[in-house]
C-alpha positions as CSV (number, residue, x, y, z in Angstrom):
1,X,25.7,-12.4,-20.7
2,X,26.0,-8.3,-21.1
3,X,28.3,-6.3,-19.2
4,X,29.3,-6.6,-15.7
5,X,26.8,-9.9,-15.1
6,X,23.4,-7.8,-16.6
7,X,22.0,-9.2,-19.0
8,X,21.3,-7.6,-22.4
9,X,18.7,-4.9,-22.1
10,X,18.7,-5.4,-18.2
11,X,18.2,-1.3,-16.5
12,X,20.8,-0.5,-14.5
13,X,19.4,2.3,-11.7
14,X,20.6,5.3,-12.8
15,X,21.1,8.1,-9.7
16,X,18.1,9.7,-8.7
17,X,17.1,12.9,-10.5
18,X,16.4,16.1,-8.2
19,X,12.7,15.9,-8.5
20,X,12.9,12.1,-7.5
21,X,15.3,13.0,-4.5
22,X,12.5,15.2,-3.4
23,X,9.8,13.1,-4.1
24,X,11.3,9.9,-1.9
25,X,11.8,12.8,1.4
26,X,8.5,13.4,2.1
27,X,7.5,11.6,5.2
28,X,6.2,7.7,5.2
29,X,2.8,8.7,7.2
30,X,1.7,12.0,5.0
31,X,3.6,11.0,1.4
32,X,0.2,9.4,-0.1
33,X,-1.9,12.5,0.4
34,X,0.3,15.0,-0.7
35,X,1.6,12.6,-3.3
36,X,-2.1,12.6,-4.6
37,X,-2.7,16.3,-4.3
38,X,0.9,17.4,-6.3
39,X,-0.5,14.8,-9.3
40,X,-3.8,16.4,-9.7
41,X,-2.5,19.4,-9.6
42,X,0.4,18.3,-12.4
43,X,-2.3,16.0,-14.3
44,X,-4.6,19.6,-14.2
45,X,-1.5,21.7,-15.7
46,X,-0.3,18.9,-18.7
47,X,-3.7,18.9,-19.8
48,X,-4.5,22.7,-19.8
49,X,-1.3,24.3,-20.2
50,X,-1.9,27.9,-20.8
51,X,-5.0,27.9,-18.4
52,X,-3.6,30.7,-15.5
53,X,-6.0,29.3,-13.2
54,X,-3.8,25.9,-13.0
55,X,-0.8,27.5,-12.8
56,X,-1.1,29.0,-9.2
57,X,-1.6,27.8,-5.9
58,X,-2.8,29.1,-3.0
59,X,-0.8,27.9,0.1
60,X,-3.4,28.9,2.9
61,X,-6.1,26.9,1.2
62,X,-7.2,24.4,4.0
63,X,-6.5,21.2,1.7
64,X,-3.3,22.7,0.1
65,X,-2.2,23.5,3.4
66,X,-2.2,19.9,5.2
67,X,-1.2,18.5,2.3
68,X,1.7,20.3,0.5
69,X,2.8,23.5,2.8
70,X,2.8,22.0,6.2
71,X,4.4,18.6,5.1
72,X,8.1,18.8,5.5
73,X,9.3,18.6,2.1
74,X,6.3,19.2,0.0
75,X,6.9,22.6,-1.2
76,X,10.3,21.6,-2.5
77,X,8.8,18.9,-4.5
78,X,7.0,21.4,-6.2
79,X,9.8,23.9,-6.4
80,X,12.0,21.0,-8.2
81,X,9.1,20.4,-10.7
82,X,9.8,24.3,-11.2
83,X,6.7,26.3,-9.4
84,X,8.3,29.5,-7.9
85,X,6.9,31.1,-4.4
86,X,5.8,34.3,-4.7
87,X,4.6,35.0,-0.9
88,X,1.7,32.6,0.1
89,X,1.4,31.3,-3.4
90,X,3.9,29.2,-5.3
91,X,3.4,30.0,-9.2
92,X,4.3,28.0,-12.5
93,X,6.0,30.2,-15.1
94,X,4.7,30.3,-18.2
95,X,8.4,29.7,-19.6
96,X,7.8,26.4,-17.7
97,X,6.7,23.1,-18.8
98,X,4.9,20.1,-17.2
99,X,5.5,16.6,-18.7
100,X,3.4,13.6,-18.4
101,X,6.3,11.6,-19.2
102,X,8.7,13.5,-16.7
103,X,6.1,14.6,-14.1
104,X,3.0,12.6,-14.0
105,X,5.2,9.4,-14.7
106,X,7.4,10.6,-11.5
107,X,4.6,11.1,-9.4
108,X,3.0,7.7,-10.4
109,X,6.4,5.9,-9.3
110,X,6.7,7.7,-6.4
111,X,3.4,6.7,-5.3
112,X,4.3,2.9,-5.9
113,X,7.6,3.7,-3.9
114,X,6.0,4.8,-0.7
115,X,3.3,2.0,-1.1
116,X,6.5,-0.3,-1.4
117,X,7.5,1.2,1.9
118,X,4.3,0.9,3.5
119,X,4.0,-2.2,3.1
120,X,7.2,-3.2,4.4
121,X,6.9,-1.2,7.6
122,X,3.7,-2.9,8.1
123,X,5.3,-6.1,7.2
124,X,8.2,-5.4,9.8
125,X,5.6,-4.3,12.8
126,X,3.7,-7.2,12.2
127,X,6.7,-9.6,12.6
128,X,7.8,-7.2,15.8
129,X,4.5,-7.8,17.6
130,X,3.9,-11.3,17.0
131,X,4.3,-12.8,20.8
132,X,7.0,-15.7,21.5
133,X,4.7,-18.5,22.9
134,X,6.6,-19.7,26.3
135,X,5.8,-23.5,25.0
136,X,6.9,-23.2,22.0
137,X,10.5,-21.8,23.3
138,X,11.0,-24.3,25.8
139,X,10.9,-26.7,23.0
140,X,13.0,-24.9,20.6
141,X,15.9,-24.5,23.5
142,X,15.2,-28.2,24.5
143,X,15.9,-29.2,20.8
144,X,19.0,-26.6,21.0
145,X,20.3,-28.5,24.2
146,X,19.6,-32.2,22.6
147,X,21.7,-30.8,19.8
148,X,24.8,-29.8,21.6
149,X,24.6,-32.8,23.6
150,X,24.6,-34.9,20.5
151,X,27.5,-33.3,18.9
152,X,29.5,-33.4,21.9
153,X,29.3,-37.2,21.8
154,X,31.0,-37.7,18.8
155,X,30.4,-39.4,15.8
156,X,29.1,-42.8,15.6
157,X,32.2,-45.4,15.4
158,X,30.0,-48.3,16.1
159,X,28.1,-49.6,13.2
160,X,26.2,-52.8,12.3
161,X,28.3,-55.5,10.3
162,X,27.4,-57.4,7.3
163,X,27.7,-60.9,7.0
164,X,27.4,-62.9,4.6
165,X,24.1,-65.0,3.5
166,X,24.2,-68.6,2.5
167,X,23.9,-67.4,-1.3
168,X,26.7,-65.0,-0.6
169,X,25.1,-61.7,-0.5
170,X,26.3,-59.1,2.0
171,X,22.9,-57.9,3.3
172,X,21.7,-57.4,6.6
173,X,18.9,-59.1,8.5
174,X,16.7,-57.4,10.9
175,X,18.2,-59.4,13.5
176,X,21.6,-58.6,13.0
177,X,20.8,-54.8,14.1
178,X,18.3,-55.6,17.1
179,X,15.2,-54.9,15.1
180,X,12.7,-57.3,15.7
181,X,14.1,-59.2,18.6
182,X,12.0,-60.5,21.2
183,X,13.2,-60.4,24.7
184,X,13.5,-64.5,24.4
185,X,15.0,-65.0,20.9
């Protein structure tokens, strides 16, 4: 066993980095879209990284718009990957680097993040909605009543008693409990 119950080369979560912060505050609803956008943008940039053309973005584009600048948060995910705004455009520096293994990587888990979250809000409304059947409640507080009633008999003091056989086992006979006794015998 390793330290503090892990076991050897177990991860122990480490605190979220800035750009992870920022990546888990966009909202549930609109955090696949502009989750999407930011990678192909970042996945555009690692793979051409002196091309100028990659390295700005327009923030009244239509697309760029609903996704990234009206999204609360979205711009500061880009601003904590290091793009700078320069009036209606946020711009990479060209003293600034893009990583797969830092950025791309990021994005991916963030992606699998909100898709964890998804499908646990789903998960949750689904159980929310689901209807109590009256039927099936009157049983389960008739089963609660037959329960309390039980207990607050008491436990069972009276028990059958064994006797012994001609061979001089202790067993019991189906007779001796009331099992299989006929109204005449």
């Amino acid at each position: 066993m390793g330290y503090a119950g892990y076991s050897p080369g177990s991860l122990v979560a480490d605190k979220l980095t800035p750009l992870q912060q920022a990546l888990r505050a966009l909202p549930l609803e609109q955090a696949a879209d502009t989750l999407a956008l930011i990678e192909k943008l970042t996945r555009n940039i690692v793979s051409n990284p002196r091309e100028e053309k990659f390295r700005k973005i327009n923030l009244t584009n239509g697309k760029i718009k609903s996704a990234i600048a009206d999204v609360p948060n979205g711009i500061q995910v880009l601003t904590a990957m290091g793009w700078v705004q320069e009036g209606e455009s946020l711009v990479l520096p060209s003293t600034a680097r893009l990583a797969h293994e830092v950025h791309v990587v990021g994005l991916i888990e963030a992606q699998d993040h909100y898709k964890k979250a998804v499908a646990k809000e789903r998960a949750s409304q689904v159980r929310a909605s689901k209807v109590v059947d009256g039927d099936l409640e009157k049983v389960r507080q008739q089963m609660e009543a037959d329960r309390k009633e039980k207990a607050a008999e008491g436990p069972v003091t009276k028990g059958s008693v064994a006797r012994k056989l001609g061979d001089g086992a202790n067993i019991m006979r189906a007779g001796d409990i009331g099992i299989g006794k006929s109204a005449g015998g």
